[in-house]
N, C-alpha and C positions, 0 to 999 in steps of 0.2 A: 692771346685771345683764343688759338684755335684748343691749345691745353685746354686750358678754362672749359670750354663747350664739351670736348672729349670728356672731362670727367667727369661736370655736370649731368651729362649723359649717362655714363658709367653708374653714378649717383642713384639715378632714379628707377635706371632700372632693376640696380641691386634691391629697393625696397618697393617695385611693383612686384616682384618676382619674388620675396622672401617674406614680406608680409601678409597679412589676410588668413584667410582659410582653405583649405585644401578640402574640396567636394567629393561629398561621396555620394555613390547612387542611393535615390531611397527605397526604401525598406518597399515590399511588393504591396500591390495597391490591394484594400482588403476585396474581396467577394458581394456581389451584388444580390445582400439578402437579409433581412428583417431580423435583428437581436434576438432571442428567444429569450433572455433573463430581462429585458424592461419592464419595471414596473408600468402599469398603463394607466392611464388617467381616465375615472368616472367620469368628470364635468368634459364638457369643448372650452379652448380656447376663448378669453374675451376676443371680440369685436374687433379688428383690424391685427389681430395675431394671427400666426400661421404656424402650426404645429410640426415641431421637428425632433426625430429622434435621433439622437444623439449616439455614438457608442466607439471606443477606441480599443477599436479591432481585437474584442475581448478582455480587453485590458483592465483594469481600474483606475479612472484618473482625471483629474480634477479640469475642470473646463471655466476658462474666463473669457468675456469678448473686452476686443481691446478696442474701446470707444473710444479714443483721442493718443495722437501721438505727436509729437515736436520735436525736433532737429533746433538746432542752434549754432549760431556761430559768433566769438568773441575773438576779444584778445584780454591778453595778462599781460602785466609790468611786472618782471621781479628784477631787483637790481641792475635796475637800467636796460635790459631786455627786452623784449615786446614779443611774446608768441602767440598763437593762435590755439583758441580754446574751441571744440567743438562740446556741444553739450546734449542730452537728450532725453525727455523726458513724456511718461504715457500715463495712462488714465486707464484702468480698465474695470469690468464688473463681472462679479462670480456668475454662473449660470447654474451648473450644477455639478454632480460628479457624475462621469460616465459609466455603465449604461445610464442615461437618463431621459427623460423627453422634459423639452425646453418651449416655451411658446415664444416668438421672436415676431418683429415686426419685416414687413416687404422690406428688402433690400439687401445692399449687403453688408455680411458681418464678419469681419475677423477673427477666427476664433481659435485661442491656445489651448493647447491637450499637454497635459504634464501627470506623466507616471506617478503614480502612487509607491514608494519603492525604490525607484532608480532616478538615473538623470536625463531619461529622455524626456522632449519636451518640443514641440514644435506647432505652427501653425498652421489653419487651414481660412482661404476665402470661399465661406459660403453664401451664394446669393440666392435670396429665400423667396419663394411668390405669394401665391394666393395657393399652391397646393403644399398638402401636408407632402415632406420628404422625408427619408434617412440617411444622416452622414457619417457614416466610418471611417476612423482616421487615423492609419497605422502613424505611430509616432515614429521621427528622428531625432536627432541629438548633436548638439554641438559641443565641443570638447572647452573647458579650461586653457587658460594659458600657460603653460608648463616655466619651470624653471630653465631648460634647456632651451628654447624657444627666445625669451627672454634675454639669455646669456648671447647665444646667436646673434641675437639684433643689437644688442649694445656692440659685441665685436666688429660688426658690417660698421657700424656706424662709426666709430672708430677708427678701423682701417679706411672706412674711405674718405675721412676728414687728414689722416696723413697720408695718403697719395694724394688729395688735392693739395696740402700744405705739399710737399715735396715736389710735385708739379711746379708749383708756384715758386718754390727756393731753386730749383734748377732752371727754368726759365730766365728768374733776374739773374742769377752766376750766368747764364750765357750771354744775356747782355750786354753784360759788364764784362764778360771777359773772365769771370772768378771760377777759378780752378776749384778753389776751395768747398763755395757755394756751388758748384754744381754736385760736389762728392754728394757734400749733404744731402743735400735734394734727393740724388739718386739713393739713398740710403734712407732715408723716412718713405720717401713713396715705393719705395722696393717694399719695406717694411708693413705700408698700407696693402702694397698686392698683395700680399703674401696672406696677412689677414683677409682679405676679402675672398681668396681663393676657399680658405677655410670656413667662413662664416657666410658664404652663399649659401653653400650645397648645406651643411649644419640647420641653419632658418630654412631652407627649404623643405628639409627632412622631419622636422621637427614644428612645420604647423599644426595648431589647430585644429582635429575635423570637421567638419559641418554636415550633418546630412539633414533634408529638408524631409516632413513627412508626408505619406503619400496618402489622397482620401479617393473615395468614392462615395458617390450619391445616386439614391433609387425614389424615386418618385412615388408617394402613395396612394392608392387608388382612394376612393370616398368610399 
C-alpha cells in the first residue's frame, strides 16, 4: 500500500509539473493616449450604447467579443474502458477590425485581438459604463503543441506506468518470498525511473508558451 501512494504521488506530480503552459510576462502595457489613425464616427451611439475606441497598440487586427462559453464534462466507452472527456465550446461575434470604434452596451465584455499577419492573439475584460472610453491592447500569444512536447509526455506516461507496474511486481516477490519476482520488478521500475528522469526535465523544457495580453484604458471626456 505504502508503494502504491509513493508512486501515485510520484504520478501526479510528474504531470502537474510537465504539463500545461509555461508563462511568460506580457508584452508592455500600451501608453495612455487616443489612436490618431481612427476613423471617427459622424452619427452618436443609439440609445443605451456607449462609445468605445478600440485599437491594438498600433497593430492591425481583428476584434470579436466572446458572448457565451461552455466547459463540459463526460465520459467515453471504447472497448470496455471508461475515460473522461472534457469538452468546450464558445459563441462569439465580430466587432470590428482595430483601429476601430465599436458602440457596446454597459457592462462587461470580453474581448479578443488577433493579429492580422502572425499568431498573436489574446484577450482583454472590458467593463464599459455610460462614459465613452479607449482600449489599447498590446497582444500576446500562446504557442502550439510541438512534437517534442508531445513525445515527452507520452515518455513520462509510460515510464511511470512501469515503475508502478515494477513497484507492484517487487512488492508481490517480496511477499512471497520470489527472488525471481523481485529481480523483475526491480528491473521494469529501474527502467520506469530512468525514463522519468528523462522525460520530466524534456516536458518541462519543451512546453508550451503562453503569454497573456496587456491593455490599457483612458476615459473619454464628453
Amino acid at each position: 500500500m505504502r508503494c502504491r501512494s509513493l508512486l501515485g504521488i510520484g504520478f501526479c506530480t510528474v504531470f502537474l509539473g510537465g504539463c500545461g503552459f509555461s508563462e511568460v510576462a506580457p508584452p508592455q502595457a500600451p501608453a495612455k493616449e487616443i489612436p490618431k489613425d481612427v476613423e471617427p464616427r459622424t452619427t452618436p451611439p443609439e440609445p443605451g450604447l456607449t462609445r468605445v475606441v478600440l485599437d491594438a497598440n498600433g497593430d492591425k487586427a481583428t476584434v470579436v467579443e466572446v458572448v457565451d462559453a461552455t466547459e463540459s464534462v463526460g465520459t467515453a466507452s471504447v472497448g470496455g474502458s471508461t475515460a473522461t472527456v472534457h469538452g468546450y465550446a464558445e459563441t462569439t461575434k465580430p466587432i470590428c477590425v482595430a483601429p476601430c470604434v465599436a458602440d457596446l452596451k454597459p457592462g462587461m465584455h470580453v474581448l479578443r485581438f488577433k493579429a492580422d499577419g502572425d499568431d498573436r492573439m489574446s484577450e482583454a475584460n472590458v467593463q464599459v459604463g455610460d462614459r465613452p472610453k479607449v482600449v489599447r491592447h498590446a497582444m500576446g500569444r500562446t504557442e502550439g503543441t510541438s512534437f517534442g512536447y508531445v513525445s515527452a509526455n507520452v515518455l513520462v506516461y509510460l515510464a511511470a506506468t512501469a515503475a508502478f507496474t515494477g513497484g507492484l511486481i517487487f512488492a508481490g516477490g517480496a511477499a512471497t518470498d520470489s527472488e525471481k519476482s523481485m529481480t523483475t520488478g526491480m528491473v521494469i521500475g529501474g527502467a520506469g525511473l530512468a525514463g522519468l528522469a528523462i522525460g520530466i526535465p524534456l516536458a518541462i523544457l519543451t512546453r508550451p508558451a503562453h503569454q497573456p495580453g496587456a491593455t490599457t484604458e483612458m476615459a473619454i471626456n464628453k
